[in-house]
N, C-alpha and C positions, 0 to 999 in steps of 0.2 A: 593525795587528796584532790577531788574536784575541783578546779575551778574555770570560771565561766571570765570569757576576756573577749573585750568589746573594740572594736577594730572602725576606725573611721578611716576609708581611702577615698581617693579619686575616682569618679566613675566612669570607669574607660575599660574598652574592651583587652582580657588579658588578666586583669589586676587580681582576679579569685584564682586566677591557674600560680600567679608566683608566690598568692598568700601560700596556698597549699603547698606548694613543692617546697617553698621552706620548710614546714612539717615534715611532710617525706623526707628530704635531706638528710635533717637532723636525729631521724627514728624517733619522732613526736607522733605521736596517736590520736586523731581526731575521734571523740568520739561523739560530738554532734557537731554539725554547723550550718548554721542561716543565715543569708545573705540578701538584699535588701535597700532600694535608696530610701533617701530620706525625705525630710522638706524640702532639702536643697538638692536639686535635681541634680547637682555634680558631683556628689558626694552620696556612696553608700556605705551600707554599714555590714559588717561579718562578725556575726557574734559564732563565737568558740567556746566548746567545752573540752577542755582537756585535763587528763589526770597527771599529775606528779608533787614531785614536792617542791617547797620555796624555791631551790636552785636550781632544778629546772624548770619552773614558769617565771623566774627570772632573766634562763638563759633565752624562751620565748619570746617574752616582750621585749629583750634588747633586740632579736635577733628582726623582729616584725617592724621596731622602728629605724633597721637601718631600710627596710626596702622604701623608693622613693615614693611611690604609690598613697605609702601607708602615713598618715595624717597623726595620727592618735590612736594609740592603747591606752584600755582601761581596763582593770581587771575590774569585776562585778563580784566586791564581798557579800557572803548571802543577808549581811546584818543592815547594807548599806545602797540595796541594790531591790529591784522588782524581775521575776524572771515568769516567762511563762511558757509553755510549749504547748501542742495543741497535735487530737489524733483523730481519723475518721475509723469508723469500726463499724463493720457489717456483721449483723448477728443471726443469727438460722433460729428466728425468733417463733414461727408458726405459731401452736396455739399457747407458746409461753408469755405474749406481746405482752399483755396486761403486768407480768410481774419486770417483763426487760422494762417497758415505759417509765414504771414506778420508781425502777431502778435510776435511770437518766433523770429523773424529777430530782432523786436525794443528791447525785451529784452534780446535778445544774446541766448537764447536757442539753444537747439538740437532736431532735429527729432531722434531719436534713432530706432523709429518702425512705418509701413507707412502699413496701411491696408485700405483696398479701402470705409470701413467707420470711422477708427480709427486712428487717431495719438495719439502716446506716443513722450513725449517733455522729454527734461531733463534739467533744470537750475542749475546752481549753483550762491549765490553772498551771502549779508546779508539777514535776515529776511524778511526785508521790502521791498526787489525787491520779494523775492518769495513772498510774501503775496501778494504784487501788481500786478504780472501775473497770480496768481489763482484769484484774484478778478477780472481782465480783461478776463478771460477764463469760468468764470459761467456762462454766457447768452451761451455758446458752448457746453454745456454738460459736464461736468469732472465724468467721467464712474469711475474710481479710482484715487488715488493720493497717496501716499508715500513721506515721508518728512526723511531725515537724519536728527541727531542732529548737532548741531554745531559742527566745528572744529574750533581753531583758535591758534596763536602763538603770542610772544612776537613781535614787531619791533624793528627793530635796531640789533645791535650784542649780545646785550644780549641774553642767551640760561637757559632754566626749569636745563640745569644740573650742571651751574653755581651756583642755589640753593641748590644743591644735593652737589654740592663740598663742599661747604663753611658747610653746614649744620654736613658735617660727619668729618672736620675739628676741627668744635664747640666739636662734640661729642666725641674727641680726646683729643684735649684742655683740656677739663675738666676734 
């Protein structure tokens, strides 16, 4: 099963080479990831999509919070969490413009670049609207495309540094 795990570390040069190489390691399979500071210019964030099951995204997030780097894990459940990713997509639009346009209207798109045979669109939402408007856009030509990894955060007022708190608390405590 998918799930999306939200990574608060230190920002310093290095810290995304030893997230990943623990993946590699371990034979964990990324398959998206976006990386990112935050409000707090010391701290960014790595959001992860990996596939398996409970025991190993279990064996993950222990393995993420021994590196010293790493701040805070949070796994993003899809019921309890906002995620979104985002794709550029150039289309061999010519004299189709008017129906590609209409297109990008129903899915809330952007024209971002308007060439008298090419549109570049830009969407942002879940997986499934952008999978849904590149599958509505292949009878049009899609010349290139580009996909961001997922971003996504907690809902509600809970906050990734509320984990960070509590965790260097523990490590205090003890």
């Amino acid at each position: 099963m998918k799930q999306v795990l939200s990574i608060l570390v230190q920002n310093q040069p290095g810290v995304l080479v030893r997230v990943v190489s623990m993946f590699s390691r371990r034979g964990f399979n990324i398959d998206s990831l976006t990386v990112g500071t935050t409000q707090v210019p010391e701290y960014s964030r790595i959001t992860v999509v990996v596939y398996g099951n409970e025991a190993i995204i279990t064996q993950v997030v222990k393995q993420l919070s021994k590196l010293v780097e790493v701040l805070a894990v949070r796994i993003l459940l899809p019921e309890g969490s906002v995620t979104r990713g985002m794709a550029l997509i150039k289309i061999n639009a010519g004299e189709r413009r008017t129906d590609v346009l209409k297109l990008a209207e129903v899915f809330r798109a952007s024209v971002i670049d308007l060439k008298e045979q090419t549109l570049t669109l830009e969407i942002t939402g879940d997986e499934d609207k952008i999978d849904a408007f590149t599958e509505v856009l292949q009878p049009y030509g899609i010349l290139e495309m580009i996909r961001t990894g997922l971003v996504g955060l907690a809902r509600g007022t809970t906050t990734i540094y509320e984990d960070k708190a509590s965790e260097e608390c523990e490590k205090w405590v003890l």
